[in-house]
PAKE-834373 format. One record per residue (C-alpha): z, y, x; residue in one letter. Coordinates in Angstrom, 3 decimals, padded with zeros to 6 digits, always signed. Example, Ala and Ser with C-alpha at 12.3 -4.5 7.8 and 13.67 -1.06 7.14 Angstrom:
+----------+----------+----------+------+
|       up |    north |     east | guke |
+----------+----------+----------+------+
| +007.800 | -004.500 | +012.300 |    A |
| +007.140 | -001.060 | +013.670 |    S |
+----------+----------+----------+------+
END
This chain:
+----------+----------+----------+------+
|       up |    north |     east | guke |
+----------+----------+----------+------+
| +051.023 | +075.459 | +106.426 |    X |
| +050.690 | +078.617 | +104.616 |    X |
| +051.903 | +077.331 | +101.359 |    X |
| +055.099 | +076.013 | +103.821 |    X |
| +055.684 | +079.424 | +105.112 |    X |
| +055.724 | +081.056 | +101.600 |    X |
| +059.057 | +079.238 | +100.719 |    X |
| +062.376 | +080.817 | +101.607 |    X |
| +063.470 | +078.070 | +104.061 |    X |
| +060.341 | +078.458 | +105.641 |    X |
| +061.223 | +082.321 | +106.432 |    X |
| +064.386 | +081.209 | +107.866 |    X |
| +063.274 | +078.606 | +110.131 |    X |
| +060.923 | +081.361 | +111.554 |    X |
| +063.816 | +083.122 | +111.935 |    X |
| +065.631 | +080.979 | +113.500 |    X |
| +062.927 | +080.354 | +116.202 |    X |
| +062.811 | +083.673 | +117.493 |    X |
| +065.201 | +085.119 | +120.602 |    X |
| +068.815 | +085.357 | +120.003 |    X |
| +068.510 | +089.282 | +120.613 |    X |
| +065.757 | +089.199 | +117.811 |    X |
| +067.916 | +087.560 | +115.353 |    X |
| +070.918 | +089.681 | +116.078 |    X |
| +068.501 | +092.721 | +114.974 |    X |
| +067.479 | +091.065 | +112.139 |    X |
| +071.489 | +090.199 | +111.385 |    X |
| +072.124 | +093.777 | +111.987 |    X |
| +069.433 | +095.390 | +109.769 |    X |
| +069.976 | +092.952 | +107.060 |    X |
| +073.844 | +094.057 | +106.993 |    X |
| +073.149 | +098.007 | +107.120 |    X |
| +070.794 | +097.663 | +104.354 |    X |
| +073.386 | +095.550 | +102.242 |    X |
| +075.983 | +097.917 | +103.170 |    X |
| +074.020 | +100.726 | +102.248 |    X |
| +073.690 | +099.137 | +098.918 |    X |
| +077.327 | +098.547 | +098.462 |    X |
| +078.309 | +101.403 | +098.837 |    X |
| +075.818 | +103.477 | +096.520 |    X |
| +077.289 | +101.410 | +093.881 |    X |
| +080.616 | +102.438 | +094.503 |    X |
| +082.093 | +099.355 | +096.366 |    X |
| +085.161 | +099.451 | +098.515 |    X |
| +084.979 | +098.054 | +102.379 |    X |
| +081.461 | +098.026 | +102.428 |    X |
| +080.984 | +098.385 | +106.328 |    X |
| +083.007 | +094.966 | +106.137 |    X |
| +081.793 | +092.969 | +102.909 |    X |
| +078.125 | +094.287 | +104.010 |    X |
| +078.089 | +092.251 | +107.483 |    X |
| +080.279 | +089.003 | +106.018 |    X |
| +077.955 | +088.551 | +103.049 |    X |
| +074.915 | +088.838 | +105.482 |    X |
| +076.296 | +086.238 | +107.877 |    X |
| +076.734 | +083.975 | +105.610 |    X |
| +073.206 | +084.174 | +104.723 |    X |
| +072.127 | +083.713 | +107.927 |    X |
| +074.738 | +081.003 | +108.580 |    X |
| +073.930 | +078.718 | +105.811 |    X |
| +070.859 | +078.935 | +106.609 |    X |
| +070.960 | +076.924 | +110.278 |    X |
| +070.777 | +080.281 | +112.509 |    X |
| +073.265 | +079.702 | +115.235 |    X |
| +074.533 | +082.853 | +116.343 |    X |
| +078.514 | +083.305 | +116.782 |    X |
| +079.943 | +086.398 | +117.399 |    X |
| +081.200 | +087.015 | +121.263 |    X |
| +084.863 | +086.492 | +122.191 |    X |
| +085.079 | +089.365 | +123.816 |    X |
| +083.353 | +091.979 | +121.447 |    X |
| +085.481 | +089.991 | +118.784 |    X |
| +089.361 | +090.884 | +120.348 |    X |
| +087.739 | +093.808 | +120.426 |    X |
| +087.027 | +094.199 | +117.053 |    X |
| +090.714 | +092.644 | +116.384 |    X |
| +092.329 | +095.393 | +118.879 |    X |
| +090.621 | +097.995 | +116.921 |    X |
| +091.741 | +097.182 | +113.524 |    X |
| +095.486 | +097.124 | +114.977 |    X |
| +094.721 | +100.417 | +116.420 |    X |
| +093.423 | +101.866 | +112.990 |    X |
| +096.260 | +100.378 | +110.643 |    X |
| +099.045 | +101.715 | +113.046 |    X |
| +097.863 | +105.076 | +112.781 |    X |
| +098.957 | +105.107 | +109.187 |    X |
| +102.561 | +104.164 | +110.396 |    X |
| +105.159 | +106.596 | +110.305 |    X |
| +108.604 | +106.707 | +110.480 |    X |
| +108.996 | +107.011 | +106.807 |    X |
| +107.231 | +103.348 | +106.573 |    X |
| +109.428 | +101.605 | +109.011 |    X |
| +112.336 | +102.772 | +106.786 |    X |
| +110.117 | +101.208 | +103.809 |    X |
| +109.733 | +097.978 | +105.248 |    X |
| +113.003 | +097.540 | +106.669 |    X |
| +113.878 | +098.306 | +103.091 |    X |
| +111.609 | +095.805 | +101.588 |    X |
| +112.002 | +092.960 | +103.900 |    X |
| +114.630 | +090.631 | +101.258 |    X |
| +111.629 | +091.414 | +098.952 |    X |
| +109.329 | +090.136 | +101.288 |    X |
| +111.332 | +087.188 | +102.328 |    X |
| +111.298 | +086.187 | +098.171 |    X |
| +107.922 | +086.133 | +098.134 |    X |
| +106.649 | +084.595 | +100.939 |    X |
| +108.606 | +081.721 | +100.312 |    X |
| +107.175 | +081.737 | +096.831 |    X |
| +103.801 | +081.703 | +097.884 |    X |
| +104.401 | +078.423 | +100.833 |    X |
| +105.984 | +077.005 | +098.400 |    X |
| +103.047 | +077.116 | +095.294 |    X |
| +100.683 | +076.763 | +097.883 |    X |
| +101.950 | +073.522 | +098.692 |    X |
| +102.212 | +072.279 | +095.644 |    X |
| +098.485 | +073.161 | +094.922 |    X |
| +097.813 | +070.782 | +098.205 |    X |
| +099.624 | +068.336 | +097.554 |    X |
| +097.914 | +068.627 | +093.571 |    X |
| +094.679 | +067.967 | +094.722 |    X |
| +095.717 | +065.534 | +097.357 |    X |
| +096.085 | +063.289 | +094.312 |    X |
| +092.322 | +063.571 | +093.901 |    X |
| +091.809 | +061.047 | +096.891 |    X |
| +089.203 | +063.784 | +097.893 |    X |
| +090.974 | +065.204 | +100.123 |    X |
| +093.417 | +063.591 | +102.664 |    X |
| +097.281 | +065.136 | +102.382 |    X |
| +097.627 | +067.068 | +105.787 |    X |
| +094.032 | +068.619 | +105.202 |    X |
| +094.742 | +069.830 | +101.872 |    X |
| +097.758 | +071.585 | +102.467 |    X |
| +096.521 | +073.545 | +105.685 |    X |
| +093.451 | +074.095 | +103.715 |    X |
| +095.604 | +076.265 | +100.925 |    X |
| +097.783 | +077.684 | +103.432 |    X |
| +098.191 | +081.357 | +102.531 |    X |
| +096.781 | +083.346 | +105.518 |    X |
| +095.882 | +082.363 | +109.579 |    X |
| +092.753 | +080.979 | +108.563 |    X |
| +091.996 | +080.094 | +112.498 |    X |
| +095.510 | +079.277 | +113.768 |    X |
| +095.742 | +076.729 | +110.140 |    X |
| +092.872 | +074.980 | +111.799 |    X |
| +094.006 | +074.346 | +115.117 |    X |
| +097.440 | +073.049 | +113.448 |    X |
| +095.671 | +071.324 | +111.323 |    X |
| +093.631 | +069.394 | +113.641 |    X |
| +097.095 | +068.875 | +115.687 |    X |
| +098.494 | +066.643 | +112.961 |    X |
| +095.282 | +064.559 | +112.332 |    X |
| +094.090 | +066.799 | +109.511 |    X |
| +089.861 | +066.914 | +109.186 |    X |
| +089.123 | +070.837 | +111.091 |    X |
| +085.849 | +071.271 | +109.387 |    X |
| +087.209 | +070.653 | +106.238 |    X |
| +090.062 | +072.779 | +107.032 |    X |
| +087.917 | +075.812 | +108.005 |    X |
| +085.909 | +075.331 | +105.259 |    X |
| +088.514 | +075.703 | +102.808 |    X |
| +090.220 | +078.484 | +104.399 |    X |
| +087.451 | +080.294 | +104.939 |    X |
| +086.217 | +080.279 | +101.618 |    X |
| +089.275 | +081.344 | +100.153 |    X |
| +089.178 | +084.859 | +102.748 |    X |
| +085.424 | +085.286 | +101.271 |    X |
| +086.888 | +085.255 | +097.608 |    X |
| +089.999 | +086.820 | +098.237 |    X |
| +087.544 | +089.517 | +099.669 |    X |
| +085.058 | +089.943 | +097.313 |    X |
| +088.399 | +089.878 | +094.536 |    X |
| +090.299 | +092.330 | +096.374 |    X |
| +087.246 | +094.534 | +096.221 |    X |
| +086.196 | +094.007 | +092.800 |    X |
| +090.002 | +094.333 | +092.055 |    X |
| +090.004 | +097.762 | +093.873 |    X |
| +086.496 | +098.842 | +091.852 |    X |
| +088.015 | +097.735 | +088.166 |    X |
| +091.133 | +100.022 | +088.863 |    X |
| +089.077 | +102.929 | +089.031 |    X |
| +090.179 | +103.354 | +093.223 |    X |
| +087.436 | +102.602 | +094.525 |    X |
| +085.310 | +105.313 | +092.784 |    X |
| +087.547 | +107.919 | +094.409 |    X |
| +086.946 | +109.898 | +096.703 |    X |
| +088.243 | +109.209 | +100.369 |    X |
| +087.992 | +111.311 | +103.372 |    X |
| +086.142 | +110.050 | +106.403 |    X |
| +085.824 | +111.439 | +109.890 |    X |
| +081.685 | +112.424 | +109.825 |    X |
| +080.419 | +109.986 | +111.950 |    X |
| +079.284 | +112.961 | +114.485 |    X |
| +082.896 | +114.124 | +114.993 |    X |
| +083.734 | +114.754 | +118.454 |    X |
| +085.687 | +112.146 | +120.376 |    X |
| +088.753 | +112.768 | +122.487 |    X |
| +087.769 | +110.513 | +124.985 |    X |
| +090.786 | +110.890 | +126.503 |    X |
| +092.985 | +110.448 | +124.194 |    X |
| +090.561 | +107.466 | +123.060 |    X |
| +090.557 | +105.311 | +126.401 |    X |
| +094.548 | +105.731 | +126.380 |    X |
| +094.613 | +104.177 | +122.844 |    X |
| +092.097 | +101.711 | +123.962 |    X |
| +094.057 | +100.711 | +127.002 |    X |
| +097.220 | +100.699 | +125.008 |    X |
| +095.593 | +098.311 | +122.789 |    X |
| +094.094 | +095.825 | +125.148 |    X |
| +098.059 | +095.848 | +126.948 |    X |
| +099.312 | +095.070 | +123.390 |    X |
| +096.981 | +092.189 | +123.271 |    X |
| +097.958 | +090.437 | +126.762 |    X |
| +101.495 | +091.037 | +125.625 |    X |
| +101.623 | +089.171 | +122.231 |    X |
| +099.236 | +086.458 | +124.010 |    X |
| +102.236 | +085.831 | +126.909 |    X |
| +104.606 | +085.942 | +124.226 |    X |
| +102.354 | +083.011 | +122.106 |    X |
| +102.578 | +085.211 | +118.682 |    X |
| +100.167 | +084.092 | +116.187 |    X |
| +097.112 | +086.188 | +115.302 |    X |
| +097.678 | +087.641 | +118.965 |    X |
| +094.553 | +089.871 | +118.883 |    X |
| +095.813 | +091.850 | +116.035 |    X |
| +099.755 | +091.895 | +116.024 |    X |
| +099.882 | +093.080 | +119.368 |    X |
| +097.797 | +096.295 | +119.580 |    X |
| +099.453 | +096.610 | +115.805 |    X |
| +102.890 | +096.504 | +116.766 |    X |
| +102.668 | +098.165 | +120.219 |    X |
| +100.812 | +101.496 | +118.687 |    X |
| +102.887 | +101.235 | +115.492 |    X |
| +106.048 | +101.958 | +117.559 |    X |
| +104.202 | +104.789 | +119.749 |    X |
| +102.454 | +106.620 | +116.928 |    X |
| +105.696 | +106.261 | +114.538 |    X |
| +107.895 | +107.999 | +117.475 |    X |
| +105.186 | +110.362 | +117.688 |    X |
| +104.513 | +109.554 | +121.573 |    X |
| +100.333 | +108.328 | +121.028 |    X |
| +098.001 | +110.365 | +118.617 |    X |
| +095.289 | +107.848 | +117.082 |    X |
| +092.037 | +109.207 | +116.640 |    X |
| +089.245 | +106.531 | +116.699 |    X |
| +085.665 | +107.414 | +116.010 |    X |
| +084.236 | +106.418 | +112.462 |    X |
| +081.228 | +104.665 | +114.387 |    X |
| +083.107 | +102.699 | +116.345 |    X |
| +085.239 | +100.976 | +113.620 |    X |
| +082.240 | +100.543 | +111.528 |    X |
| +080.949 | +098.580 | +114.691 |    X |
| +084.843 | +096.504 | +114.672 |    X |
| +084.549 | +096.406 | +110.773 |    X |
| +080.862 | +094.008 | +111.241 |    X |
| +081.681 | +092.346 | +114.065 |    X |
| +084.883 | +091.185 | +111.871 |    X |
| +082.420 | +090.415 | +109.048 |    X |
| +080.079 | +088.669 | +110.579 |    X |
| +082.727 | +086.336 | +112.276 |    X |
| +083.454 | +085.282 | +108.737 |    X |
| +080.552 | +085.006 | +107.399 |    X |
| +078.731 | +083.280 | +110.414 |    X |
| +081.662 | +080.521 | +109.821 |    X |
| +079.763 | +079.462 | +107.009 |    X |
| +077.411 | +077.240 | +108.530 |    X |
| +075.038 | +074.194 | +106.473 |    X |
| +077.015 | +071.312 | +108.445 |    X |
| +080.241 | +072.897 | +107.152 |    X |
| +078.464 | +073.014 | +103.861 |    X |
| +077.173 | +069.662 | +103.654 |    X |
| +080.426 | +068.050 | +105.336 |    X |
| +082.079 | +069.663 | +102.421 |    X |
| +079.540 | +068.516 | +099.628 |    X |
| +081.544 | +066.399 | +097.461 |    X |
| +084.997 | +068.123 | +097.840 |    X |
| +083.352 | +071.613 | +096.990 |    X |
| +084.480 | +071.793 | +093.380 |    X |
| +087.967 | +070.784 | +094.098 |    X |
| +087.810 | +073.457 | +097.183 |    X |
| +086.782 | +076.168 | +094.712 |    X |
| +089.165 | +075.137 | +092.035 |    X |
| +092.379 | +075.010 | +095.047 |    X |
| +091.333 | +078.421 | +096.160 |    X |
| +091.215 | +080.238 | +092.785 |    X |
| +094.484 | +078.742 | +091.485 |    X |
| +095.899 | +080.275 | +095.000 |    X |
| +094.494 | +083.467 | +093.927 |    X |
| +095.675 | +083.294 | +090.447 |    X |
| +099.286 | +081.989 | +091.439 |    X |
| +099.512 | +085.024 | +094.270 |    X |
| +098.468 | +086.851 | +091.189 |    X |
| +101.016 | +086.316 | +089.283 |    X |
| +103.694 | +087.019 | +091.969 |    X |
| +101.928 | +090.675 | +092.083 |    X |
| +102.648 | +090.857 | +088.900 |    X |
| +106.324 | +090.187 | +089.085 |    X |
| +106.523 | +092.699 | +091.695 |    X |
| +104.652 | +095.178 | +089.318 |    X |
| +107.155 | +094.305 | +086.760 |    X |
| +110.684 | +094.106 | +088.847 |    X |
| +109.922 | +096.352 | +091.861 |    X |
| +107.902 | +098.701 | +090.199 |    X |
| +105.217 | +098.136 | +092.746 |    X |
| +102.024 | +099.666 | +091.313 |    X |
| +099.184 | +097.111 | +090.377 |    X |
| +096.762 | +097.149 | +093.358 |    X |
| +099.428 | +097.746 | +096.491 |    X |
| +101.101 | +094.168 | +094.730 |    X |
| +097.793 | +092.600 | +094.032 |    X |
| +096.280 | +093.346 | +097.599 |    X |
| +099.987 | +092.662 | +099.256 |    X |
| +100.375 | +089.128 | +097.629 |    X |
| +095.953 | +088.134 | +098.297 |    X |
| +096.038 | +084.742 | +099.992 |    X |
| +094.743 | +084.889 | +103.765 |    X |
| +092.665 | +087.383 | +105.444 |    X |
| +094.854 | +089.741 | +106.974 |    X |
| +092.106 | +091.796 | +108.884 |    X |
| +089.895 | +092.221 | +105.767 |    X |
| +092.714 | +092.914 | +103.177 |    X |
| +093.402 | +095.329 | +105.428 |    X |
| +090.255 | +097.392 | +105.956 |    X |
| +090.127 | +097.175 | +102.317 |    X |
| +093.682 | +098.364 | +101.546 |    X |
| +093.003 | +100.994 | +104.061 |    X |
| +089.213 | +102.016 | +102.542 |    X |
| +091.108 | +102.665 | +099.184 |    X |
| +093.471 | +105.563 | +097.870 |    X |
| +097.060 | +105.342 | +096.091 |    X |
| +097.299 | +101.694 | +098.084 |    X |
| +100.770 | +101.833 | +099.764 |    X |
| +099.378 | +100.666 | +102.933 |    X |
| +102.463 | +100.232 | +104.870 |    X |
| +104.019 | +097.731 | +102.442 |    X |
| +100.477 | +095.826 | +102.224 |    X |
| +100.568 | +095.420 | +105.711 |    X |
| +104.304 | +094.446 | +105.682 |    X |
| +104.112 | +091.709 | +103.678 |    X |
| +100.674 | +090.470 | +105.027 |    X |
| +101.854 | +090.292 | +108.282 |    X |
| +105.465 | +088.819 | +107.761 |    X |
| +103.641 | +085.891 | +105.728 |    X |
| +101.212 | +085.111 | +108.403 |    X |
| +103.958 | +084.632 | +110.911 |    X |
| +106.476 | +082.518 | +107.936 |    X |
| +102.991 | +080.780 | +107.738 |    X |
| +102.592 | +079.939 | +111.326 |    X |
| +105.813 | +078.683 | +112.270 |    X |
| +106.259 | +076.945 | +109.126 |    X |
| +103.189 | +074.706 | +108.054 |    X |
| +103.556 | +071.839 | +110.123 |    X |
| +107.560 | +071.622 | +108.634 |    X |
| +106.114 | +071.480 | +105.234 |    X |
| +103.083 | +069.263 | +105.831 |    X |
| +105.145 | +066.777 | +107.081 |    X |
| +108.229 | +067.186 | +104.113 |    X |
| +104.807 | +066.777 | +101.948 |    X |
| +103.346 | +063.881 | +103.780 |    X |
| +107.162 | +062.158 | +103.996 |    X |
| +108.036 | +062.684 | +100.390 |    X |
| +104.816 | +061.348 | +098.707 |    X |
| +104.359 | +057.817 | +098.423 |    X |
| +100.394 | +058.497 | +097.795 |    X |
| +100.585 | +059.946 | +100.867 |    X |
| +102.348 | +057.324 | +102.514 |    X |
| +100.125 | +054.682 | +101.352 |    X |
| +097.114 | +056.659 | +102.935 |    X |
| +099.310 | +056.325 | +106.207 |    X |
| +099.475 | +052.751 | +106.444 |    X |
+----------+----------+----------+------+
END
């Protein structure tokens, strides 16, 4: 038995024996320390990458924890709250300005990412409606409920979408590093500050009415794009101040983290066994083809290198985000603009083009019948 308990499986199925409060300690420590690490060596978003890379340790590894709804739209209401406070009216003018840009590449990036699904749909690995919402380009959560709609496999789905937010992460960051940003210095509110908590609970409240909105109105990514769009409007017409603590978005920034990262489970894992090269391969040509439209924004619209790079990153709106935010000379609002007009193109749109795919495929068709 001792010999049994020695091996690094064995440690995790102690682990996973003990209380669920125990293991959330353990989940919690494990993050701070790799956080802590992460950023001594000078890595963006580490209060994020730190809690996703140590949930998916602990996922993978047959510890079923899942992180709260509640404490989640939290999380989500938070992160709308901290990106609007960067809007100003000087931005709106921006993206009103940009939006035929945007429009020109969103529809470049639907478009090669359904050519990459229906690529690999050729495979015979994976079915036609599965690959393409798997390469979707963003609404990692929403793709898999749509995807499951039109007979698509969910776990396989999920898999593939979340694997591509993990890279896109970890590339965004190492991205941010290479281009010398993420060395700078940024200015953080000490995480002793004192707290308006007045002027806190109103931007709380205002953020919890934003979500109920956008969920009666059915927008996608509700949990977000409400809070974000409500507070943008009241902080750019200078009617709400946002102030929110740095502890208390380190707190959203792992809960966010460790949603991801818990989504990495062994089932997924072993469901996706075979497919797992061609999953890898579909997510980096994303990447590389989202690239390259960064680049022709560098080139035509004089974007700089990093704004394009992290505007154009396929899926993962909330962590893109916090690491757009977490790094200087980004042009947040235009990040944000295009992020967020893609997920809703994205949304509205993938069941049209699945089914255009599906229809004008005769592989495809012969799967059918």
């Amino acid at each position: 038995m001792s010999v049994r308990s020695n091996h690094p499986l064995g440690a995790w199925r102690s682990v996973a024996s003990w209380p669920s409060s125990a293991q959330w300690l353990a989940l919690l420590t494990l993050s701070a320390i790799i956080s802590l690490i992460w950023g001594a060596a000078g890595l963006p978003a580490a209060l994020l990458l730190g809690p996703m890379i140590s949930g998916i340790a602990f996922g993978v590894n047959g510890l079923r924890l899942a992180v709260p709804q509640l404490p989640y739209l939290g999380a989500q209401g938070l992160l709308g709250a901290m990106i609007s406070s960067a809007i100003t009216p000087v931005i709106v003018a921006s993206f009103i300005h940009d939006a035929p840009l945007f429009c020109v590449v969103i529809a470049a990036t639907l478009l090669g990412a359904a050519a990459i699904g229906w690529v690999i749909s050729r495979s015979g690995l994976i079915p036609g409606a599965t690959a393409i919402y798997g390469t979707s380009p963003g609404a990692a959560s929403a793709m898999v409920l749509l995807g499951e709609a039109e007979g698509a496999d969910a776990r396989l789905v999920a898999f593939m979408q979340y694997s591509r937010v993990l890279l896109v992460a970890l590339g965004a960051a190492l991205v941010a590093l290479r281009s010398g940003a993420a060395g700078a210095h940024v200015p953080h509110a000490s995480w002793l500050a004192p707290v308006h908590w007045g002027n806190l609970a109103a931007v709380l409240l205002l953020a919890a009415l934003g979500q109920q909105a956008a969920r009666a109105l059915r927008l996608p990514a509700w949990a977000l794009l409400g809070p974000l769009l409500l507070l943008s409007a009241l902080h750019a017409g200078g009617w709400v101040n946002i102030e929110l603590p740095r502890w208390l978005l380190a707190g959203a920034y792992a809960l966010i983290g460790w949603h991801i990262g818990l989504g990495f489970t062994r089932d997924a894992l072993r469901h996706a066994g075979r497919t797992l090269p061609v999953v890898a391969v579909a997510a980096i040509c994303l990447m590389s083809f989202c690239g390259l439209l960064a680049w022709g924004l560098m080139r035509l619209a004089h974007i700089d290198a990093l704004t394009a790079y992290l505007a154009t990153s396929p899926g993962g709106l909330d962590s893109v985000a916090i690491i757009a935010a977490s790094t200087p000379r980004v042009d947040l609002s235009f990040v944000l603009g295009l992020q967020a007009m893609r997920l809703l193109f994205v949304i509205a749109l993938a069941p049209l083009i699945t089914r255009l795919v599906v229809r004008h495929s005769a592989h495809l068709q012969a799967s059918k019948d």
